[in-house]
N, CA, C and O of each residue as an XYZ file, in Angstrom:
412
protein
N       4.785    -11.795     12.309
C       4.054    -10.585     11.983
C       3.195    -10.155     13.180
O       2.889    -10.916     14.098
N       2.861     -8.967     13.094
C       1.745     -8.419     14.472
C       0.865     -8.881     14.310
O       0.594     -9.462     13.259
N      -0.135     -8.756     15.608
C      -1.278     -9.271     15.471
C      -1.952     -8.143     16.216
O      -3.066     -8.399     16.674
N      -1.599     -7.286     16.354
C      -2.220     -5.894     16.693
C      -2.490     -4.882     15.504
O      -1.890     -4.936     14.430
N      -3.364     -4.050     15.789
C      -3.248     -3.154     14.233
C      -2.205     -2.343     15.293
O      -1.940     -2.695     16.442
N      -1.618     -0.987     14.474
C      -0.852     -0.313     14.749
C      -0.734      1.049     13.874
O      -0.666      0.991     12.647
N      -0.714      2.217     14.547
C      -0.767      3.601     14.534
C       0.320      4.041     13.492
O       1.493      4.240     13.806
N      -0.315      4.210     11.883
C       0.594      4.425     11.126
C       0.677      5.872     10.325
O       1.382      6.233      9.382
N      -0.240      6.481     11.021
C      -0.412      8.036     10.578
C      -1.694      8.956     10.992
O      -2.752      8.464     11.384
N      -1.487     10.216     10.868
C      -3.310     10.842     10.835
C      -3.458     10.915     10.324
O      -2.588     10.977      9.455
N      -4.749     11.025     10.023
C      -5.477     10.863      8.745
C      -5.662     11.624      7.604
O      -6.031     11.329      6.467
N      -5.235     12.974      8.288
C      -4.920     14.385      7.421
C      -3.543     14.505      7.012
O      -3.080     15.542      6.536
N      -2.705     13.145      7.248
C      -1.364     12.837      6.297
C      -1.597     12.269      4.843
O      -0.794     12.277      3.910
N      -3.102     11.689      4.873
C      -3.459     10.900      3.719
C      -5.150     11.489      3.261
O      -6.245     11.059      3.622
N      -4.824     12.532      2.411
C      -6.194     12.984      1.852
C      -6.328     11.889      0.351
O      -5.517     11.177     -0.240
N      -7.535     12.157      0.186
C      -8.079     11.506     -1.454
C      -7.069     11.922     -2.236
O      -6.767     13.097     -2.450
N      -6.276     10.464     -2.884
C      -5.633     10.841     -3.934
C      -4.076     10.614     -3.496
O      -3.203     10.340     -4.319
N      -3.877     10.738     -2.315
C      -2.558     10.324     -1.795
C      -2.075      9.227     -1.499
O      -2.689      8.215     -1.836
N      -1.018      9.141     -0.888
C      -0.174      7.712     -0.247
C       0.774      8.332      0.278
O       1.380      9.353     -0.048
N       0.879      7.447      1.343
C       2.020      7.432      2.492
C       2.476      5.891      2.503
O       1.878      4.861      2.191
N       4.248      6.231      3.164
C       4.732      4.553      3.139
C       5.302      5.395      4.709
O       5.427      6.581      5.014
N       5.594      3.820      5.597
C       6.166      3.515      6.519
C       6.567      1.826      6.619
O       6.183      0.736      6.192
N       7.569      2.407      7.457
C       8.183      1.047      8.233
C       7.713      0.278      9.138
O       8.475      0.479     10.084
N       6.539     -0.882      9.639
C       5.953     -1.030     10.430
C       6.764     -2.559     10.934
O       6.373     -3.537     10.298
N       7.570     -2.766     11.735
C       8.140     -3.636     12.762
C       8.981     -4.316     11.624
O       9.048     -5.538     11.490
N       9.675     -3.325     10.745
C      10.369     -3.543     10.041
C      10.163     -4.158      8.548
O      11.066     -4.437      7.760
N       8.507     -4.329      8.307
C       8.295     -4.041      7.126
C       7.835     -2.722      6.230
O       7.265     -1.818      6.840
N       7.996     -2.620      5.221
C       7.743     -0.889      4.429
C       6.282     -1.791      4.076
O       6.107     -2.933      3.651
N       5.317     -0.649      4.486
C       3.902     -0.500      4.407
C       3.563      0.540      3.498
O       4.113      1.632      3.636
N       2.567      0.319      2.402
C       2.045      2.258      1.762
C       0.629      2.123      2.137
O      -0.053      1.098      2.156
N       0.360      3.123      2.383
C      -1.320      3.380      2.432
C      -1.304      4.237      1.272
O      -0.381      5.049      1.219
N      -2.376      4.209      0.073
C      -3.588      4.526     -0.250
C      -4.774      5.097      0.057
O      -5.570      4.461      0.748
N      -5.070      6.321     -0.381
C      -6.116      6.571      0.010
C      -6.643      6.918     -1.817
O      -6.067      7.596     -2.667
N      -7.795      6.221     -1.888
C      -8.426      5.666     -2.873
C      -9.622      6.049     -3.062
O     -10.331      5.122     -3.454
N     -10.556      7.776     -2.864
C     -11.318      7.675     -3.629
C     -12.042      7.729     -1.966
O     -13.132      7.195     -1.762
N     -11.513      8.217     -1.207
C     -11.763      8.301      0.439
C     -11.490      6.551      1.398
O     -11.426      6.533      2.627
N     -11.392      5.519      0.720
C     -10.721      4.120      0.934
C      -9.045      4.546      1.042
O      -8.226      5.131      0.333
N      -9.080      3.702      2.722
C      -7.719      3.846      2.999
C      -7.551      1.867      2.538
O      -8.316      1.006      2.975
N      -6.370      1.606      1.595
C      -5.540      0.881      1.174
C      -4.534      0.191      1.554
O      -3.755      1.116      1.322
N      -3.706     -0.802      2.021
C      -2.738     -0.656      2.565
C      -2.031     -2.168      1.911
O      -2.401     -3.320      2.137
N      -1.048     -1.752      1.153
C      -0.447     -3.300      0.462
C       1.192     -2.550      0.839
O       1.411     -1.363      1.083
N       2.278     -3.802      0.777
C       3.420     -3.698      0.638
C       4.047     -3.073     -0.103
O       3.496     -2.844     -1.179
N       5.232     -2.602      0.074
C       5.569     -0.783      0.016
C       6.935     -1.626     -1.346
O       7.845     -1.103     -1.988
N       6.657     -2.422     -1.304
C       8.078     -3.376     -2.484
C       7.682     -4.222     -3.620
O       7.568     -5.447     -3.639
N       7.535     -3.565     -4.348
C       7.151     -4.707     -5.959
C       7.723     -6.274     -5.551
O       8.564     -6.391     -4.661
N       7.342     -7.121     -6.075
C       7.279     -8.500     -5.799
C       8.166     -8.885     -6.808
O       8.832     -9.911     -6.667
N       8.283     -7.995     -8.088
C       8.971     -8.176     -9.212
C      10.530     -8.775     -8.578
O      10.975     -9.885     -8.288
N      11.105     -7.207     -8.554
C      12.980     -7.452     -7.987
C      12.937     -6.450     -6.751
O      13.566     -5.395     -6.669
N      12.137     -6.946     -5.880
C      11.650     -5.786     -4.667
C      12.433     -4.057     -4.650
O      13.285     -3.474     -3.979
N      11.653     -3.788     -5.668
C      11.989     -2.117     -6.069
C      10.956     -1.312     -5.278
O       9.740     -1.456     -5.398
N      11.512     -0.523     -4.528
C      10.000      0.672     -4.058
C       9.103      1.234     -5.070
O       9.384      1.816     -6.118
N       7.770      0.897     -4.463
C       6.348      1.104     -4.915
C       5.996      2.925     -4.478
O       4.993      3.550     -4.822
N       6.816      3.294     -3.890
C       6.278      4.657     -3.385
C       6.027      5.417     -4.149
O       5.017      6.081     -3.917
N       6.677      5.664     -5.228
C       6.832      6.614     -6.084
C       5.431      6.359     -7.426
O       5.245      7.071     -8.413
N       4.833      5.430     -7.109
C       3.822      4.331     -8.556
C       3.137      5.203     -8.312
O       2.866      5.826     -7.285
N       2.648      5.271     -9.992
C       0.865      5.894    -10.042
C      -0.103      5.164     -9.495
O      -0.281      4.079    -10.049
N      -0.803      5.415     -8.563
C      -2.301      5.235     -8.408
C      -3.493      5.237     -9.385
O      -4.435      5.957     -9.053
N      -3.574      4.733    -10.227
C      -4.900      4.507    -10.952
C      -5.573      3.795    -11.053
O      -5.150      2.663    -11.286
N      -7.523      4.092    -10.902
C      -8.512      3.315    -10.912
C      -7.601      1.970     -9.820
O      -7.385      0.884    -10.357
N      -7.234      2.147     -8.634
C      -7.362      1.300     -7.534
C      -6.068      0.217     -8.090
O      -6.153     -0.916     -7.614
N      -5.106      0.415     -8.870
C      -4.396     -0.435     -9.187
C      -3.077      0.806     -8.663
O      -3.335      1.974     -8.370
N      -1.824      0.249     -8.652
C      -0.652      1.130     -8.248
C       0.783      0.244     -9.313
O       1.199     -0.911     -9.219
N       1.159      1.230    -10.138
C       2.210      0.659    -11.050
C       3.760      1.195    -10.575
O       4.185      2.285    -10.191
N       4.364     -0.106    -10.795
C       5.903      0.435    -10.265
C       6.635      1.059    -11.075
O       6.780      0.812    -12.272
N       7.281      2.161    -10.252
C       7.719      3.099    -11.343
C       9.438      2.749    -11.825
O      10.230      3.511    -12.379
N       9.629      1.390    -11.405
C      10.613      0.605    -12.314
C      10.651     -0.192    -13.616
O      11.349     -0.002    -14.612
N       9.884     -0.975    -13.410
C       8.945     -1.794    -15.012
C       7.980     -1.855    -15.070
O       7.573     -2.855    -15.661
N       7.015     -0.965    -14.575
C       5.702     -1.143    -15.069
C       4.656     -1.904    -14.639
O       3.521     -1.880    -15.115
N       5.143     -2.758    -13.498
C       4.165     -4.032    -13.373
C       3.209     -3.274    -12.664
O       3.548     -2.177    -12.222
N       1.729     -3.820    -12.440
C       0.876     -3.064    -11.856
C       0.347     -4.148    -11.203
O       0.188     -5.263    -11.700
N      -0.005     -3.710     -9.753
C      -0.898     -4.609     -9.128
C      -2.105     -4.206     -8.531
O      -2.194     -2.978     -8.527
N      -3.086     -4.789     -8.016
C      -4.478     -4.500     -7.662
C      -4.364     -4.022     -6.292
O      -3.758     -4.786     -5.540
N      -4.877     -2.753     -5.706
C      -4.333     -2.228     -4.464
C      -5.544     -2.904     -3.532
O      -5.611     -2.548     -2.356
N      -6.399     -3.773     -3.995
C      -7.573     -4.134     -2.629
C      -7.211     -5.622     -2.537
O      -7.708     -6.225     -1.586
N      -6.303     -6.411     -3.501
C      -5.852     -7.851     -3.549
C      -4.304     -8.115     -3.690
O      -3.657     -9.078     -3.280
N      -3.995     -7.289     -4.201
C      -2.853     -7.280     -4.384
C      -2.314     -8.097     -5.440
O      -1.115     -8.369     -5.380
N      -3.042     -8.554     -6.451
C      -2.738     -9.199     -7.407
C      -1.908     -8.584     -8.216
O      -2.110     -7.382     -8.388
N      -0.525     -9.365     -9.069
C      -0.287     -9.051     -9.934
C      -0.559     -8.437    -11.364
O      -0.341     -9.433    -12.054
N      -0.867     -7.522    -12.172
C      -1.805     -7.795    -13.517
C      -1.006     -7.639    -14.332
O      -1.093     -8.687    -14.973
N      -0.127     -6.954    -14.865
C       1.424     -7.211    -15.737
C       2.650     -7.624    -15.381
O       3.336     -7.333    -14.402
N       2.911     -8.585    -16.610
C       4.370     -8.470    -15.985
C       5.214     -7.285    -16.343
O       5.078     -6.318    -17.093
N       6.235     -7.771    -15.439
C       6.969     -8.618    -15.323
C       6.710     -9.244    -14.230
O       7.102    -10.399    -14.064
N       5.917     -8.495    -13.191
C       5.428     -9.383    -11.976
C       4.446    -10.101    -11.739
O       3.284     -9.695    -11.754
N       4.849    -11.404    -11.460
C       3.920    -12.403    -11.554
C       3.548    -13.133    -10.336
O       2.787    -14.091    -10.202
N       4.222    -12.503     -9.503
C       3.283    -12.810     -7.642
C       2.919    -11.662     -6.904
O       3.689    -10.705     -6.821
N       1.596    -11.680     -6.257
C       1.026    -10.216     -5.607
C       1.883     -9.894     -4.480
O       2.693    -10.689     -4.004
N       1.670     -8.611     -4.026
C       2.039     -7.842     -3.254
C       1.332     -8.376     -1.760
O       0.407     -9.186     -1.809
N       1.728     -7.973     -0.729
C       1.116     -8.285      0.334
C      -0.081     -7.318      0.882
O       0.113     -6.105      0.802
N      -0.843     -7.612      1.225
C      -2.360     -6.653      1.331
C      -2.321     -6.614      2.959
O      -1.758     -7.441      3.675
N      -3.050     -5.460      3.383
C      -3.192     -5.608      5.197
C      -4.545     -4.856      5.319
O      -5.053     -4.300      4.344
N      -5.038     -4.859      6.399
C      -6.067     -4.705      7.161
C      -5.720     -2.931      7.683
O      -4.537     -2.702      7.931
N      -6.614     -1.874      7.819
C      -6.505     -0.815      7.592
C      -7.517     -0.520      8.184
O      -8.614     -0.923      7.799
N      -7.295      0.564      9.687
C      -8.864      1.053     10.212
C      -8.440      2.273     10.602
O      -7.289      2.514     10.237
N      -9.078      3.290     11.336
C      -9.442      4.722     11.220
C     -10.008      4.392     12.714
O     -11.082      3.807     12.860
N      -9.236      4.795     13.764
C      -9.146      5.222     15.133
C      -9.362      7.003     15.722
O      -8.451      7.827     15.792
N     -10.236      7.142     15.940
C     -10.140      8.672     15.624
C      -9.736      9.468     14.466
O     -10.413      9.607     13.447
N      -7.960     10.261     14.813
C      -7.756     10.746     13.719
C      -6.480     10.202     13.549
O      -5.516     10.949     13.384
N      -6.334      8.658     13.577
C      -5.739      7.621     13.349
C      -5.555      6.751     12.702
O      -5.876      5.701     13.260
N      -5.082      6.606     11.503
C      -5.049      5.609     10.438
C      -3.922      4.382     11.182
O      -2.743      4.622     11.440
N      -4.521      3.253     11.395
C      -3.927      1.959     11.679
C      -3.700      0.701     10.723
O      -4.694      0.474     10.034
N      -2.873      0.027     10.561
C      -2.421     -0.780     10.060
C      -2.396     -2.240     10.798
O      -2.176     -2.231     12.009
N      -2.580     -3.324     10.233
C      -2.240     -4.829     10.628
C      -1.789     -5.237      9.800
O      -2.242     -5.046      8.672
N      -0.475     -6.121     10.088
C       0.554     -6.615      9.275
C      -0.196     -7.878      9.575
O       0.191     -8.950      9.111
């Protein structure tokens, strides 16, 4: 994995209330933006790795819009099943008008 953060959008790609996913050195990343909190967990349910892109955002949790499982977008914890291991969480900073990522 990197050990650099890395340049995953501007910041006016991700207003309050949105999400963006990318591919970052070949993993799918989503950012969150949460209420002006940029977010950043793995872009693939843990369930049967189904894309998360499409999940509702609510109250800081993000549900897959395959079965339902929901996980915690600041831990990445599981909280329904069917998924019962968290998502991967990353490190997220604001470079100018630069939203960065660390895998």
């Amino acid at each position: 994995m990197s050990e650099e953060f890395v340049r995953f959008c501007e910041t006016s790609e991700i207003p309050s209330g949105a999400k963006k996913h990318a591919k970052i050195n070949g993993t799918w990343v989503l950012v969150c933006n949460v209420k002006g909190r940029l977010l950043a967990v793995s872009a693939i349910c843990s369930h049967q790795e189904k894309p998360l892109f499409t999940g509702r955002v609510r109250n800081c949790k993000i549900s897959c819009p395959v079965h339902g499982a929901r996980f915690d977008l600041e831990t990445g914890e599981a909280l329904d099943l069917p998924a019962t291991k968290p998502i991967a969480t990353y490190a997220v900073r604001v470079v100018g008008d630069w939203v960065e990522v660390k895998l």
